[in-house]
N, C-alpha and C positions, 0 to 999 in steps of 0.2 A: 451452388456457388456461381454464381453468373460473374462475364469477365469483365463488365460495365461496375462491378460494385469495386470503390475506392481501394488501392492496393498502397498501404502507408508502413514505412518502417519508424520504430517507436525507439529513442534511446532513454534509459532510465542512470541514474548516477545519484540519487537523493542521496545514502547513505553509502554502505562496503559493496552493493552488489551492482557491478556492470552488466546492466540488462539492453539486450534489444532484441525488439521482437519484429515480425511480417505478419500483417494481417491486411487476407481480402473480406471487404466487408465486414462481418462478425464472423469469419472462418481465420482461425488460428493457423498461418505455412510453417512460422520460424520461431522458434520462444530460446535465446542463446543467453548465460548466463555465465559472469567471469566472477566468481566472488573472492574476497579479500578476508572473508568472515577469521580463516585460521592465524593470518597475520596479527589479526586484532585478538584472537583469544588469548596470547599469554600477557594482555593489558589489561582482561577483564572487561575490555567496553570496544568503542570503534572509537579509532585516534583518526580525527579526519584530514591531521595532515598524509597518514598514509593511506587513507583508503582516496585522497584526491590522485594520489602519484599512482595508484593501482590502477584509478580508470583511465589516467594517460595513458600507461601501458597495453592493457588489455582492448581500449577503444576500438581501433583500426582492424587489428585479428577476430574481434566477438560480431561487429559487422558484416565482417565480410565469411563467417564461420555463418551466418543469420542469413545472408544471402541466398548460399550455396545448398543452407538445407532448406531453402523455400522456393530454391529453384529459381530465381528469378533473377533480372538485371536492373541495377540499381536505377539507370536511364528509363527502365521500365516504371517506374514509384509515382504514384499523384500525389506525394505528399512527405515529408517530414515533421514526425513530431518527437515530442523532448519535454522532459519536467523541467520547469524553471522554477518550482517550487511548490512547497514551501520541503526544507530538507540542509543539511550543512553548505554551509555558502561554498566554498572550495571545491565540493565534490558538484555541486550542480551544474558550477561554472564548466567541468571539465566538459558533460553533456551537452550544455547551451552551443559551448564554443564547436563541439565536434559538428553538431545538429546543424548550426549556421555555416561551416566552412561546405559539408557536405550539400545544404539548401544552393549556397551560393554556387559551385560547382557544378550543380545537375540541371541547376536553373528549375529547382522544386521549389512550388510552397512551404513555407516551416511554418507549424502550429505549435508555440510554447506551450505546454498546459500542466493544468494542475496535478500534485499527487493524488491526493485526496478524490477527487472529482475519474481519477484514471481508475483507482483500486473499485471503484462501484462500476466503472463502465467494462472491466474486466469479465464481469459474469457474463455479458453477450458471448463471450466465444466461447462457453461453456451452457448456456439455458436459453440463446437466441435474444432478440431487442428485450431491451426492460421496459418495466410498465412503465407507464407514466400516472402519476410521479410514484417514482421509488422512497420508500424508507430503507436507510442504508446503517448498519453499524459499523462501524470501522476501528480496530483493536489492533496497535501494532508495536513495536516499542518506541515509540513516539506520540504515538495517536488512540486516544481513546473517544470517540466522537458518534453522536447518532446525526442524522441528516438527512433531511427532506428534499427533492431532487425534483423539481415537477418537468426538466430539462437537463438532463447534463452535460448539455453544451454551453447553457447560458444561465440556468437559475439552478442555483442549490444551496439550500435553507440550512444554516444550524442548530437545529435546538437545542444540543447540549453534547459540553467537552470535559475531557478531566481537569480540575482544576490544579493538579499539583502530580506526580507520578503517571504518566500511561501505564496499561496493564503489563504490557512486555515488560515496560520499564524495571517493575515489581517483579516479574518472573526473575529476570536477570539480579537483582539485588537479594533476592531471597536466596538462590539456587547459588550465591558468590556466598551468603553467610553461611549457607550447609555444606562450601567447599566444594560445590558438585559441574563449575566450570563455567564459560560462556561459548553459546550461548543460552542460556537457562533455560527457556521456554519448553525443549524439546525433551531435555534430560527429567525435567517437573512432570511434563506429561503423563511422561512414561513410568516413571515409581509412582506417580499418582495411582495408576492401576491396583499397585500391589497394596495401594491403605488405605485407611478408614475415613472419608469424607467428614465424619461424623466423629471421628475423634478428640478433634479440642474446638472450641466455637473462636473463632475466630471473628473480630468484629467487618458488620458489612457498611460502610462507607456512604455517607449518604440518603439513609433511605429512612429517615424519622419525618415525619406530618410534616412537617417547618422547610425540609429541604429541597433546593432545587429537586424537579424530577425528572430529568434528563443528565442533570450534571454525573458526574464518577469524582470518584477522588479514593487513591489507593494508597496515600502516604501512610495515615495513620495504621490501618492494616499491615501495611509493611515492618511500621516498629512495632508494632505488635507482634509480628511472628517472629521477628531478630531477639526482641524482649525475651520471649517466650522459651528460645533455644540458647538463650545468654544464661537465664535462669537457671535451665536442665543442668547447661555445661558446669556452674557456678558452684550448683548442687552435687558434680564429679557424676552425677544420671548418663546413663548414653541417651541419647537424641535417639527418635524414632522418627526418622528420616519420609520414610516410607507414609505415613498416616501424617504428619507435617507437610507433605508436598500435598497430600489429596485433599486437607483439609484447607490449607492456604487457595488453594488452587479451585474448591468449590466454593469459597468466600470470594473468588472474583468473578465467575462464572455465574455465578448465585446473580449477583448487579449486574453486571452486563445483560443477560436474557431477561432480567424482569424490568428492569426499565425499556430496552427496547419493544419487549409485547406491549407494554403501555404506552409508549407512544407510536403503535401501528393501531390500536385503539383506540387515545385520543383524535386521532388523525383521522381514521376510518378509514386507513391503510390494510388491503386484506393480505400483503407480505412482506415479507424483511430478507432483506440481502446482507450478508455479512462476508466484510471482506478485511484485509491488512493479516499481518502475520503471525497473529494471534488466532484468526480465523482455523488455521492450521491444527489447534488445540482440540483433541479429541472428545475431551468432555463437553469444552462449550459447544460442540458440534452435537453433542448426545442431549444435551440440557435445552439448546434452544429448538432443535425438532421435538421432542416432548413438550414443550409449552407451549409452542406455537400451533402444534398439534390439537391440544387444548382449546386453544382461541381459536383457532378457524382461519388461521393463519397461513399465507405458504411462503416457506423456508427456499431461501434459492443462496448455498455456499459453493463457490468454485473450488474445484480441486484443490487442495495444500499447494503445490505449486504456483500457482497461479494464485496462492493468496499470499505470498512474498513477494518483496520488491520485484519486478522485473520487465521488461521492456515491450511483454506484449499487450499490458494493459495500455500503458503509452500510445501505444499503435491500436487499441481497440480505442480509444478515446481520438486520439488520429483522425482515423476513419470515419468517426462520428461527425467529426466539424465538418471531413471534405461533402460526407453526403449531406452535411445540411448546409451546406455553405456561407459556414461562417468564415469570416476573415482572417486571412493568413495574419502571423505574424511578422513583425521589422524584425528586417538582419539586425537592429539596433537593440533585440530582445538582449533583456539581461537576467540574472539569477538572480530569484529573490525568496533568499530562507523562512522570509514568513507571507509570505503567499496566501491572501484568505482561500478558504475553500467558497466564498462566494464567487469567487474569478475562478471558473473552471476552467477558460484560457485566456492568455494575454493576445486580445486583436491586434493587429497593426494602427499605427496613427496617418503614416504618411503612405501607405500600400497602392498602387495602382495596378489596373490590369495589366498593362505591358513592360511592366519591369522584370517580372519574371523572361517574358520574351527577349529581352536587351540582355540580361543574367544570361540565356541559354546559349546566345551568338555570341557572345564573346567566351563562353566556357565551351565552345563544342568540342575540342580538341583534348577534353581535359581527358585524365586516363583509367576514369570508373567506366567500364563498358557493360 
């Protein structure tokens, strides 16, 4: 870790978790996480008027909790960065606004950047620089998306999203009809273990001659498997819970891994990074190392932690602008919930080199040390 490589704190607020992370270079200090998720489970979903009021709260204590275990002083940072999107409008603003109050303050560059574009640049602080160009999948309950990266500071390609439901999405609506809580994803997982993949065929979305071949789409599957457990209930059957979660659950795994190998194929991409919250998922993690394995492909997943929202991807994406010196963003950055992932950060318009210095003289006194 050399002490010349960019030192950037990263704030995250897309959705319920207040994340900020410290990262030198692609070396991980601080990864601090305040989450809101239990607030929202007896709603069944994230109410984003309260997970905006969580990250007020939590904002100022998770930074400086972020600080303290990276060891560092804030005066000490080359940089600020912050999702500005794409993510619930209310929750981003809380980030933006914190990102720019603390920019303006330290008299630091602020780097708005992308979700989507951070969750892929996350794997450096876990497998080192990524190739160029990356193919990335990205599964979260929001985001179902593959993506071609030949830059991810400045170019990132989409070739294909879901067009109605993300994966998470589906975890959480299936795992609500078998009464088993939110958030779903992790509870499926895990009785997935105990059943039969191979139990009920489940339809796979997408994937006839005629169809996009990058797109997802997991609505129809989803009625399909509520249909399914409507039926049993209907019928006075007990639900077999257990072989329903593994079978659903290999019906979306199944599309995710075989469309991705095909387009690191098409592409003549020899790996696939897979990141977002879905990542997490133990099976697609066993399904896409097996196939890829196959193809000649190499697998590069960050730890389950580091494949939920959180603030050190921010800050690995951060760090990425400062070493290539791409341009800061305006204190005039604003949040914006749909955010293409072709903008993997918002530049500055009006940025000059010495305004940061005019920002520093008049803030030196201020009381971050």
């Amino acid at each position: 870790m050399a002490a010349d490589e960019p030192l950037v704190l990263g704030i995250e607020t897309s959705c319920d978790e207040t994340g900020v992370g410290i990262v030198r270079g692609t070396t991980l200090l601080a990864d601090a996480v305040a989450s809101s998720v239990d607030t929202h489970a007896r709603f069944g979903g994230v109410v984003p008027e309260i997970a905006s009021r969580a990250h007020l709260e939590a904002m100022v204590p998770t930074i400086e909790r972020a600080l303290k275990e990276a060891g560092v002083s804030a005066r000490d940072l080359d940089g600020i960065a912050v999702t500005s999107g794409p993510g619930l409008a209310g929750a981003l603003l809380v980030g933006v606004s914190a990102a720019k109050a603390y920019a303006y303050a330290l008299g630091k560059p602020l780097y708005g950047v992308n979700h989507l574009a951070s969750h892929i640049c996350v794997d450096q602080l876990e497998h080192g620089p990524l190739p160029e160009p990356t193919m990335a999948l990205l599964v979260s309950g929001g985001h179902s998306s593959l993506l071609l990266a030949p830059d991810i500071t400045a170019d990132v390609r989409p070739l294909g999203a879901t067009i109605d439901d993300a994966a998470g999405e589906a975890f959480d609506k299936i795992a609500r009809v078998l009464d088993l809580g939110f958030p779903g994803g992790p509870v499926i997982d895990r009785l997935a273990r105990e059943g039969d993949p191979k139990a009920i065929a489940f339809p796979r979305g997408l994937t006839g001659p005629r169809d996009a071949p990058y797109d997802f789409s997991f609505s129809g599957l989803k009625t399909s498997v509520a249909r399914w457990i409507e039926a049993k209930r209907a019928a006075g059957e007990e639900v077999p819970v257990r072989d329903v979660a593994a079978s659903f659950q290999e019906a979306v795994v199944d599309v995710l891994t075989r469309k991705a190998v095909r387009a690191c194929k098409d592409e003549g991409v020899d790996h696939l990074m897979i990141g977002g919250g879905v990542a997490a998922n133990s099976r697609l993690r066993a399904l896409a190392e097996e196939r890829c394995e196959r193809a000649g492909i190499r697998l590069r997943v960050p730890r389950p932690k580091l494949c939920t929202d959180n603030g050190a991807m921010v800050a690995a994406l951060g760090a990425e602008m400062v070493a290539r010196n791409r341009l800061p963003s305006d204190l005039e950055l604003s949040a914006d919930s749909s955010l293409p992932v072709t903008e993997p950060h918002v530049p500055g318009k009006h940025h000059h080199a010495h305004d940061h210095d005019h920002v520093h003289e008049i803030s030196k006194d201020n009381l971050y040390s």
